[in-house]
C-alpha positions as CSV (number, residue, x, y, z in Angstrom):
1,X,-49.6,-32.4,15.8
2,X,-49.4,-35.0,18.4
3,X,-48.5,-34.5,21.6
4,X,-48.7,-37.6,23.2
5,X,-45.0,-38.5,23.9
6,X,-44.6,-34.9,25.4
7,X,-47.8,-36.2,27.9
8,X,-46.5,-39.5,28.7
9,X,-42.7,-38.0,29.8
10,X,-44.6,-35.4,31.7
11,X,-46.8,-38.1,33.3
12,X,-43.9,-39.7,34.7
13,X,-42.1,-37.2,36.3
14,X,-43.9,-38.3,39.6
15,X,-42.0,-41.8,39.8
16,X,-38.9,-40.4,37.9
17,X,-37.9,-37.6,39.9
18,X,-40.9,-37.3,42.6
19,X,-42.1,-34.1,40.6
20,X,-45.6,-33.9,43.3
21,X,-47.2,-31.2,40.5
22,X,-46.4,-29.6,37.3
23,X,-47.9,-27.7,35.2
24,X,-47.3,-26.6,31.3
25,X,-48.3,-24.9,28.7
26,X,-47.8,-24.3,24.5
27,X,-48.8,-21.4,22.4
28,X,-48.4,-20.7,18.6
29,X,-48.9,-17.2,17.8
30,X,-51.2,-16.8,20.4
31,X,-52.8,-20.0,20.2
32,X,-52.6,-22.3,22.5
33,X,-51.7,-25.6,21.2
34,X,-51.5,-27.5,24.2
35,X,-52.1,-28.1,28.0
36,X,-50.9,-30.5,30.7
37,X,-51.3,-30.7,34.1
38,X,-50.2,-33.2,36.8
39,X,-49.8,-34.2,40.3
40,X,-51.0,-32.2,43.4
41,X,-50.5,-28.6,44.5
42,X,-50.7,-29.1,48.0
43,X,-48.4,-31.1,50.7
44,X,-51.7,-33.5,51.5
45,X,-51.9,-34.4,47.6
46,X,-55.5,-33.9,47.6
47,X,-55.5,-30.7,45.6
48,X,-55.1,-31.3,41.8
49,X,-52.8,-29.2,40.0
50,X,-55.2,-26.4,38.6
51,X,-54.9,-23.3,36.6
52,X,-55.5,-20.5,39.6
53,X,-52.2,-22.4,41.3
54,X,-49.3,-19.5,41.9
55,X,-46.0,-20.2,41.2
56,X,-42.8,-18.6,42.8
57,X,-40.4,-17.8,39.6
58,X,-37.8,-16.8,41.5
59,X,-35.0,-16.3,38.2
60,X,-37.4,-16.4,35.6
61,X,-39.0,-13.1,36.7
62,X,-35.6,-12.0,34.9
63,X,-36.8,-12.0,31.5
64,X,-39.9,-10.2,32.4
65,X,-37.2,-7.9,34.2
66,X,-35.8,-7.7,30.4
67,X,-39.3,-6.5,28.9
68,X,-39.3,-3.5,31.3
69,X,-35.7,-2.0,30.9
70,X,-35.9,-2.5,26.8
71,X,-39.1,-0.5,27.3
72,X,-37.3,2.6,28.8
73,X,-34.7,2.4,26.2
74,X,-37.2,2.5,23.5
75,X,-38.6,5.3,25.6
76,X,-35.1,7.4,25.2
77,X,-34.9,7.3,29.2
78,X,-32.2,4.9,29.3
79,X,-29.2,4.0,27.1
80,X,-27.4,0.0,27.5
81,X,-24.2,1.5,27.1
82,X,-24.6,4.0,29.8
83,X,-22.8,4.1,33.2
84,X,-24.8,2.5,36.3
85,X,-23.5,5.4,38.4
86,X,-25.2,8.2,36.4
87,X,-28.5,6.6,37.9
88,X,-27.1,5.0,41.1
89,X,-24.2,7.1,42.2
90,X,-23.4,4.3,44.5
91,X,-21.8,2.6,41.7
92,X,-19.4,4.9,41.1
93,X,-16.5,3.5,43.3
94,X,-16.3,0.4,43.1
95,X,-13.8,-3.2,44.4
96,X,-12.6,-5.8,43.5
97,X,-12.0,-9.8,45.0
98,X,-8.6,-10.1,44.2
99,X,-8.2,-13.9,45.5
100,X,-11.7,-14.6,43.7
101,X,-11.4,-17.3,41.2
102,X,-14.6,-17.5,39.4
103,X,-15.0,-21.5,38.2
104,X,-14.0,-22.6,41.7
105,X,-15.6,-25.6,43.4
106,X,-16.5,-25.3,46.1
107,X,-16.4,-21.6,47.0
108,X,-17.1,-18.7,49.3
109,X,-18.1,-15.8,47.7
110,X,-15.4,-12.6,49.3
111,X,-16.5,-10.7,51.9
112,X,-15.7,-7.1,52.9
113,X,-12.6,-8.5,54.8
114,X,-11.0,-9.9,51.5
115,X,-8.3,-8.5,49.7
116,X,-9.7,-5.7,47.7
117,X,-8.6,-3.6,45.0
118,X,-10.2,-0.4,43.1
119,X,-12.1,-1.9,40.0
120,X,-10.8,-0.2,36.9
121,X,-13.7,-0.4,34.6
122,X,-17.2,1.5,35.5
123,X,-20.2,-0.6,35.1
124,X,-22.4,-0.1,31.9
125,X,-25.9,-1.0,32.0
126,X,-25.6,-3.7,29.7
127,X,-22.9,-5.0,31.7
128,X,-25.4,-5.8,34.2
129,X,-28.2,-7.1,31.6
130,X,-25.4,-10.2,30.2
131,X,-24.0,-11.0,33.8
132,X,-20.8,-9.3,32.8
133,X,-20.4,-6.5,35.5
134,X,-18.7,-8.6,37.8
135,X,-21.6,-8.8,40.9
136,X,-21.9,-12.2,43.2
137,X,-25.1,-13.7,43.5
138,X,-24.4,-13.7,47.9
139,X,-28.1,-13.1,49.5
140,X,-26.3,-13.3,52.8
141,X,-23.6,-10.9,52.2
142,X,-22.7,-9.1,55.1
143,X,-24.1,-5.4,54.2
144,X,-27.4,-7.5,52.8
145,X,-28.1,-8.9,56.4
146,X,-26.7,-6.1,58.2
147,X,-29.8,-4.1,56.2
148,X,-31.6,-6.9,57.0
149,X,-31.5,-6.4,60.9
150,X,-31.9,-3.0,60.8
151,X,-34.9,-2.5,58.5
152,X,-36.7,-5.8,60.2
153,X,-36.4,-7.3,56.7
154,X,-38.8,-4.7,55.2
155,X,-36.1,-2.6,53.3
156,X,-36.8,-1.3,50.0
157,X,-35.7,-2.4,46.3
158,X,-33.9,1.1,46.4
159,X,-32.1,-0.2,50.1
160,X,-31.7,-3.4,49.1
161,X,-29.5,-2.0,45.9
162,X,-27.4,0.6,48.2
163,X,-26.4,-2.8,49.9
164,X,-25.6,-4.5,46.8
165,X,-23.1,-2.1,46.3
166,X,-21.1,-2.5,49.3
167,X,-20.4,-5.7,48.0
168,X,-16.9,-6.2,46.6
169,X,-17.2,-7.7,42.9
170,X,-15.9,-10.8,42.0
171,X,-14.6,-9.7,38.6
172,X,-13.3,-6.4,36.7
173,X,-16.6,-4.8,34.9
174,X,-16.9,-6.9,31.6
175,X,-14.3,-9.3,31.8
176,X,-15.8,-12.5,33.2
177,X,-19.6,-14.2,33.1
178,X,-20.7,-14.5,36.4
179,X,-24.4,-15.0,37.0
180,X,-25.3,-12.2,39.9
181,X,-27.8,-9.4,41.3
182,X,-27.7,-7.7,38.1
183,X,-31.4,-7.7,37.3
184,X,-32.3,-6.8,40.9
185,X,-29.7,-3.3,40.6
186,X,-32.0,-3.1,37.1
187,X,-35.1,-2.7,39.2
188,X,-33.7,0.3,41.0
189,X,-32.3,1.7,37.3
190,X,-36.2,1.5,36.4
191,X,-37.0,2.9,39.5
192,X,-35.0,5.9,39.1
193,X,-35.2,6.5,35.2
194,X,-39.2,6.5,35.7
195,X,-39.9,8.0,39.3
196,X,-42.1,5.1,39.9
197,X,-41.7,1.9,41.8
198,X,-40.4,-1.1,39.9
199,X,-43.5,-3.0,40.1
200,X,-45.6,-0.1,39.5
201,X,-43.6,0.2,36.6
202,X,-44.2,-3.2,35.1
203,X,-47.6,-3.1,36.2
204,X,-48.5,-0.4,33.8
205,X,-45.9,-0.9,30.9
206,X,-46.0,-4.5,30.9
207,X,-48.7,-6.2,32.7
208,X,-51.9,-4.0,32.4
209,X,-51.8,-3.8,28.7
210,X,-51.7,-7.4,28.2
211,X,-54.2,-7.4,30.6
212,X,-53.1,-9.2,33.8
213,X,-54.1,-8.5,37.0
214,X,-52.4,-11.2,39.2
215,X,-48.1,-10.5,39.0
216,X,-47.6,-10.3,42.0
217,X,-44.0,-9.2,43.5
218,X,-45.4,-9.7,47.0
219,X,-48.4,-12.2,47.4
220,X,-51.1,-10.7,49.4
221,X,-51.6,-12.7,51.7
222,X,-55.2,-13.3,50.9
223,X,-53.8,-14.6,48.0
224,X,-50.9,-16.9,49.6
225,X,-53.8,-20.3,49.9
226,X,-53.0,-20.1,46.1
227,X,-49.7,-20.9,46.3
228,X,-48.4,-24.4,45.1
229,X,-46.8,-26.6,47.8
230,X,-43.0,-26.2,47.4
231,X,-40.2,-29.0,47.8
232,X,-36.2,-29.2,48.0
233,X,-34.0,-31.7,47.4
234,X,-31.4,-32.3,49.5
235,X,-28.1,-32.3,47.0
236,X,-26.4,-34.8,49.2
237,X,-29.0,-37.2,50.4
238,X,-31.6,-36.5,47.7
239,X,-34.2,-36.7,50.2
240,X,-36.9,-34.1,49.0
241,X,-38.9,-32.6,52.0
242,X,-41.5,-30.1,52.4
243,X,-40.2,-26.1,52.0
244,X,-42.9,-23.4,52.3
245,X,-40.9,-20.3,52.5
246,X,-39.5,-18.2,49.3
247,X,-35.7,-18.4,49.6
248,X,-33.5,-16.1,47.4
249,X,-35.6,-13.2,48.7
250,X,-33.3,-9.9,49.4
251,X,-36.1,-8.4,51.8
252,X,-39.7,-9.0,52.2
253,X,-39.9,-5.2,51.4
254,X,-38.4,-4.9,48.3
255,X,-39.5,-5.5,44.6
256,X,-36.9,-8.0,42.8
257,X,-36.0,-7.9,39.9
258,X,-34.1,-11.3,40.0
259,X,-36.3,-13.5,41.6
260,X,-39.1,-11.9,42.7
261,X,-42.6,-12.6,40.6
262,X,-45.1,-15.0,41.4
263,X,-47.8,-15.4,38.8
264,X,-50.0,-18.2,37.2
265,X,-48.6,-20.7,34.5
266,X,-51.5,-18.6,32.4
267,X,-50.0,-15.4,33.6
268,X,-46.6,-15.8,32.5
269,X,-47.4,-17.4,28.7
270,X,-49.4,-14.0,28.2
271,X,-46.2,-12.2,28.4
272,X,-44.1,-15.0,26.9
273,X,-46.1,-14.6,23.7
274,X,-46.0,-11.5,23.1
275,X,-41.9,-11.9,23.4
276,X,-42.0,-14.9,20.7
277,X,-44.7,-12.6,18.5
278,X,-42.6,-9.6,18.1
279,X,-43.9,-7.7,21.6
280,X,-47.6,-7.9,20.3
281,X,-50.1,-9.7,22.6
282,X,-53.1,-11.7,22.0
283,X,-55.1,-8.7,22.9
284,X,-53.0,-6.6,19.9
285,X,-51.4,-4.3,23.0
286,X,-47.8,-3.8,21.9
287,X,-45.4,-4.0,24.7
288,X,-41.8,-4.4,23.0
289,X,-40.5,-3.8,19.3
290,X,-39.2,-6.5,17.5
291,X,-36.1,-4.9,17.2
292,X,-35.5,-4.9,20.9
293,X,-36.6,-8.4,21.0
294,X,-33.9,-9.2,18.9
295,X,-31.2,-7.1,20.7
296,X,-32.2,-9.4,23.8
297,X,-31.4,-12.4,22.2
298,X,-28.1,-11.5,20.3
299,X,-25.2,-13.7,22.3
300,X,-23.0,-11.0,24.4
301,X,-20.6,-13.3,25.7
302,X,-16.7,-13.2,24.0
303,X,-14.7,-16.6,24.6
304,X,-13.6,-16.3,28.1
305,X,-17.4,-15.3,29.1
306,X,-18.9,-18.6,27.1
307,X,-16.5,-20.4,28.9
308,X,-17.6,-18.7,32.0
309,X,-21.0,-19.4,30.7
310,X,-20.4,-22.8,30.0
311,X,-20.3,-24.0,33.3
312,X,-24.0,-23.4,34.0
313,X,-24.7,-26.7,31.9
314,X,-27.1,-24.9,29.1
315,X,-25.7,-26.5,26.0
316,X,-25.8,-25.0,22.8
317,X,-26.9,-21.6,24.2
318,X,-24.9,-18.0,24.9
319,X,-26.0,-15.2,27.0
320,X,-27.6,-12.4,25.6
321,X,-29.4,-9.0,27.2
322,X,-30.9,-11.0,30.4
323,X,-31.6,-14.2,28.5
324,X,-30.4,-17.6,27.6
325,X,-29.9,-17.3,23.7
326,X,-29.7,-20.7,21.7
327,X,-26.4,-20.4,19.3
328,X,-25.6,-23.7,17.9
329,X,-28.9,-25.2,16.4
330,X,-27.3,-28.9,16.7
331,X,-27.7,-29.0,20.3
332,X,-31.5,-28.1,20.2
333,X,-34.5,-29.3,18.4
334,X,-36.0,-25.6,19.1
335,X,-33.7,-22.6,16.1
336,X,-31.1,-20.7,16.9
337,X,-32.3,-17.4,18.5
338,X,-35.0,-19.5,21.1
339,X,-34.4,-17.5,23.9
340,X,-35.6,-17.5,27.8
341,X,-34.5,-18.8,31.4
342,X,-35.1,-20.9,34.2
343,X,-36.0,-20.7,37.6
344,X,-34.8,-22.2,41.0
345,X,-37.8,-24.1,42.0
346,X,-38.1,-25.5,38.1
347,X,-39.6,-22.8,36.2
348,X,-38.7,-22.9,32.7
349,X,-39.6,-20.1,29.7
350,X,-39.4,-20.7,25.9
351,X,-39.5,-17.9,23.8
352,X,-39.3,-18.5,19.4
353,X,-39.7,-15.5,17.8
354,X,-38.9,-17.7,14.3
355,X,-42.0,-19.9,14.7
356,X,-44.2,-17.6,17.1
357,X,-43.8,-20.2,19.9
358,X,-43.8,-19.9,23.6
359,X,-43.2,-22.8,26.2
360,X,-43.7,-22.1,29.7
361,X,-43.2,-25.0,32.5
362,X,-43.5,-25.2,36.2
363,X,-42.9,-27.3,39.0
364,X,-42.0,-26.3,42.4
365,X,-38.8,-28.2,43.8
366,X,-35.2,-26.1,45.0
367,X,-32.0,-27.4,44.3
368,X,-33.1,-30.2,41.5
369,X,-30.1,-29.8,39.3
370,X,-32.0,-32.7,37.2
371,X,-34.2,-29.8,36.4
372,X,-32.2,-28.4,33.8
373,X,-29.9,-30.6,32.0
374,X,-32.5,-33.5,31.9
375,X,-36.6,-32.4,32.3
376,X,-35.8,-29.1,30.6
377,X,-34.3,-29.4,27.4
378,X,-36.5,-32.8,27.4
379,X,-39.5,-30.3,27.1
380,X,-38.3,-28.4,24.7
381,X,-37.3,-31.0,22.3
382,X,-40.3,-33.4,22.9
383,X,-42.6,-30.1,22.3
384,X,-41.3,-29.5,19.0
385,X,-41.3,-32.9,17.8
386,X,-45.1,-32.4,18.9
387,X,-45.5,-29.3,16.6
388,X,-43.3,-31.0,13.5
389,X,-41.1,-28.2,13.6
């Protein structure tokens, strides 16, 4: 294996893109085949990048999201072709954005003043696992910041959720992709379904028997010195300043299930390799079966929705339970079934359960669109070219 052309691209993405630090890591069937760090975790650059950096996933807490609702359905506690309302009742009435056209740009996402109608279709659980039940991605909706002011920000995944569903959907219940707060209504479906708090929850059917300590859906704050030094670009200057604050975050009291993990690059790969090995750790704890592994990573979307899909620029790939899903192996030097997600400051997670391979990257910039449709899939292709597969 040689890796040094996967090095030298990561090496530049300093001048190239004015990635300050970056960090990334390889494993084989719980080996780990390579390393690389760059750049500086601090504002001051005078802090290399370093292995006890945290990282803010924001989106790509979604596939560890994934690992803990497959575990209650192989559990018995929770069916994907179940109605939302039989654990949230809230659900059970729900509207419609009837002047909504989803592919629109620029947009406004509706508000409780648009023209509503009665959505004809209940919401299954799996709906909300492929992005298919129809919910906006609107942090700032009106019954989110109304909850907001009266909570003092500190309201709970379970408030946060009876918020979420006051907001009128953009689409009928499994008609249309639209990427939204489905993962974060999953965290008060595992909430429910196991009388425990979500991260509770993932702490000990997830986390503890891989053995990690340090998944953190709020960082303590004796922890928060740890935390690399976060950028955004500005999408119509380019300018890239200086942004310490967490955006994307429902409340400061709540547990997301969308964007809400900060870990370690180290952290993460523990729980990416088990995914790509079949749920089995490094440490032989079993956290998934393969079959549910595999049920993740089965495409969901029907023609409309891959159109739908489409327009998130992730070529060659469908949608499957909560995950990217690679579907045409042209488009991809990584096989068909590589599966994983991104997040808004630049995280990126590979999962191969063909070759036993996980990839997880991380830098910390908002709003880099350059993120995924060049640095990304560069990654991945330039990693396995390294590993001759």
């Amino acid at each position: 294996m040689d890796f040094s052309k996967l090095t030298a691209y990561l090496n530049s993405l300093e001048s190239k893109y004015e990635v300050h630090g970056l960090d990334c890591k390889i494993m084989r069937e719980h080996e780990v085949l390579y390393r690389h760090m760059a750049g500086h975790s601090d504002y001051a650059r005078t802090s290399p990048v370093s292995e006890n950096d945290l990282y803010d996933l924001y989106s790509c807490t979604k596939v560890i999201t994934m690992a803990g609702v497959m575990s209650l359905v192989e559990q018995g506690k929770l069916g994907i072709d179940d109605k939302l309302s039989q654990y949230l009742p809230e659900f059970e009435t729900m509207y419609v954005a009837t002047d909504f056209k989803i592919g629109d740009w620029p947009f406004e996402w509706p508000t409780l003043k648009s023209p509503l109608a009665r959505a004809q279709n209940p919401i299954l659980i799996h709906q909300l696992m492929s992005m298919t039940a129809g919910l906006s991605y609107d942090v700032f909706s009106e019954p989110i910041e109304q909850l907001r002011k009266e909570t003092d920000n500190r309201a709970t995944t379970r408030e946060v959720v009876r918020a979420i569903a006051k907001m009128p959907l953009i689409a009928e219940p499994g008609t249309r992709y639209s990427y939204g707060l489905g993962h974060d209504v999953l965290a008060a479906v595992i909430e429910v379904v196991s009388g425990m708090s979500f991260g509770a929850y993932m702490h000990k059917n997830i986390f503890a028997p891989l053995g990690l300590t340090e998944m953190f859906y709020q960082v303590p704050e004796e922890q928060k010195n740890r935390l690399s030094a976060q950028y955004r670009k500005d999408f119509e200057t380019g300018e890239i300043t200086e942004c310490p604050d967490m955006i994307f975050r429902l409340s400061a009291g709540s547990e997301s299930g969308g964007a809400g993990l900060t870990c370690t690059v180290d952290s993460y790969s523990v729980v990416l390799d088990a995914l790509a090995n079949g749920g089995v750790g490094a440490n032989g704890a079993r956290i998934l079966q393969p079959e549910s592994i595999d049920l993740l990573r089965e495409n969901r979307l029907n023609g409309q929705q891959m159109a739908d899909f489409s327009r998130a620029g992730k070529v060659g790939y469908g949608y499957g339970l909560g995950v990217r899903t690679l579907v045409d192996g042209s488009r991809s030097k990584s096989p068909v079934g590589e599966f994983g997600w991104d997040g808004a400051a630049g995280a990126y997670a590979v999962a191969d359960p063909k070759n036993g391979v996980s990839i997880f990257y991380a830098h910390q910039i908002l709003g880099m669109i350059t993120a995924y449709s060049e640095i990304h899939p560069a990654i991945r292709d330039l990693a396995y070219e390294s590993m001759g597969l």
